[in-house]
Each structure stands twice: as C-alpha cells, then as structure tokens.
N, C-alpha and C positions, 0 to 999 in steps of 0.2 A: 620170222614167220609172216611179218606183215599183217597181224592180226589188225590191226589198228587201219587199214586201209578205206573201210568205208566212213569212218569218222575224219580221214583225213583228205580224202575224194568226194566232190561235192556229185549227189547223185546224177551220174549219167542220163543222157535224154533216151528217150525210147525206144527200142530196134522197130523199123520200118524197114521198107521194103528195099529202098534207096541206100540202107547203112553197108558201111564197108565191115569186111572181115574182122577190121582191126574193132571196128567200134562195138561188135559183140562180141570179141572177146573182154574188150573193157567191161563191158556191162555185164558178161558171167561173172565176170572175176569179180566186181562189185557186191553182185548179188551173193557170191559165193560166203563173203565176210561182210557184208550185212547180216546176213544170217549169222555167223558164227560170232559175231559182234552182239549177238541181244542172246543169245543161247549161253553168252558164257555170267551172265547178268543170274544173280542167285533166284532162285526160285521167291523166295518171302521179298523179294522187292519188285519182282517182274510183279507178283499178285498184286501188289498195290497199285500200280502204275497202269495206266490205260493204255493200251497196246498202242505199237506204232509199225509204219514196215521200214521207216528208215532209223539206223541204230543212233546215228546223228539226232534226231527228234524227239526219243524214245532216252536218251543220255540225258537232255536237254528236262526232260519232264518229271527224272528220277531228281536233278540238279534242284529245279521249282519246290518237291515236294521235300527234300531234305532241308531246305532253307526256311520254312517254318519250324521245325525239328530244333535246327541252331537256334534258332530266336527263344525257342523251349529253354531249350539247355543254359542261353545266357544269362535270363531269369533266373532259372535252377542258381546258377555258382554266385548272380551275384547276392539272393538272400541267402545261401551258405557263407558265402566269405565275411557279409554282414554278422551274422547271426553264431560263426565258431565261436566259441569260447573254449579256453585250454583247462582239460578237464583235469587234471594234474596226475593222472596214473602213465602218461607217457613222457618224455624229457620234454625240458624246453624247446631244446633245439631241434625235437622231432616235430613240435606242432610248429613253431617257423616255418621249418622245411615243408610242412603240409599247407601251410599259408602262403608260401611262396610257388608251390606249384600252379594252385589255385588262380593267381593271379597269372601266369604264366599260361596257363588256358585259356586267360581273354584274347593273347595276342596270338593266338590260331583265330582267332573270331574278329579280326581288324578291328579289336579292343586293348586300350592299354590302362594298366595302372601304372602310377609314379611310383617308385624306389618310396618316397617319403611318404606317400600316399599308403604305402602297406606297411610305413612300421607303422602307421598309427594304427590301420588294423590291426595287426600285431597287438600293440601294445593296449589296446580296447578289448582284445579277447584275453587276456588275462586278466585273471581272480586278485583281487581284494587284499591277497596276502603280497604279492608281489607291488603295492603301493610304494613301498622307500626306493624300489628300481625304478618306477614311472616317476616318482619325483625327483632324483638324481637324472634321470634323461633326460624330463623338460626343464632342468634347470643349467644344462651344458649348452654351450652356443656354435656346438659342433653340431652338422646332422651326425 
C-alpha cells in the first residue's frame, strides 16, 4: 500500500506556478501519506508529542521522547537485577530463567551482561540455605 512513502520521500518542494504535472502529482501523493502516516500514530502518543506536518519530523520527536523512557527502564531492570533475590516458593530453575531474561533485556538496550557476569547474579540472589552449592561452585575451576 506504500504507507510508508512519506518517511521514505524526502519532502517535495512547493507547487508554483512553473511545476510540471508530474511534480504535483508527486507532491499530492506525498501529502496524501503524510497525512495517513501521523493518523495512524495512536492517539495517547500523538498527545504527547508536539505536532508536526511532516510524518518524517513528527517519527523523529516520538523517537527523542521515548529515549529518555529507555534510560527509565534501564535503571528500572538494572536495580531489579541487583536487588532479586530467590524467594524460594518458585523452582530454581524458574528464578534463573527470570534472571536470565532480565539480563537479556539489556541487549535490546545496546547493553550486555556477561554469561559469568549473571551467574554471579545468580548466585547472590540466592538465600543462605543454598551456601554448600555457592561453595562447591566457587571451589570448581570450571566456569
């Protein structure tokens, strides 16, 4: 459907008197999905965003303002990922599995943790009782 045409056409210059047929047709068709390019943008994010007339601009501002958002969110997971601890009413290998996602949502965020880096997470959010397992780990010369 070519929705995506005005973000991908850099805005046409102006109809004057002098343009040719073809150059407003270009520029309806522009205007056509410009328009339909910020119309299809949800209502609760158009409200926050200060209007524009080109959807290229108006993309570009939504982009700005969710980027402090992420910086939100990487704060958010990294005092969670610090701060889990395995509360012992779910399996082991379920709160892993919850700590490994975790760190797995850094790297949508062109952040990584290391493999070793989160068993020591890992193995820090575990209680008191699971001690002779933290000490048979760090006494293996395997990772």
């Amino acid at each position: 459907m070519d929705l995506d045409h005005a973000l991908r056409i850099d805005t046409p210059a102006a109809i004057m008197a002098q343009s040719t047929i073809e150059q407003k047709v270009a520029n309806e068709k522009w205007e056509c999905y410009n328009c339909m390019s910020k119309s299809s943008i949800s209502v609760a994010i158009r409200g926050a965003i200060p209007d524009s007339n080109n959807a290229k601009t108006y993309l570009a501002s939504i982009e700005e303002q969710f980027k402090g958002f992420s910086k939100a969110h990487v704060s958010t997971l990294v005092m969670k990922i610090l701060t889990t601890e395995y509360d012992g009413t779910s399996g082991v290998c379920e709160h892993i599995m919850m700590m490994n996602d975790m760190a797995c949502k850094f790297k949508g965020m062109e952040m990584t943790i290391s493999k070793g880096f989160l068993v020591h997470f890992i193995m820090t959010s575990l209680p008191v009782q699971f001690g002779p397992f933290k000490i048979n780990y760090n006494t293996k010369k395997e990772k």
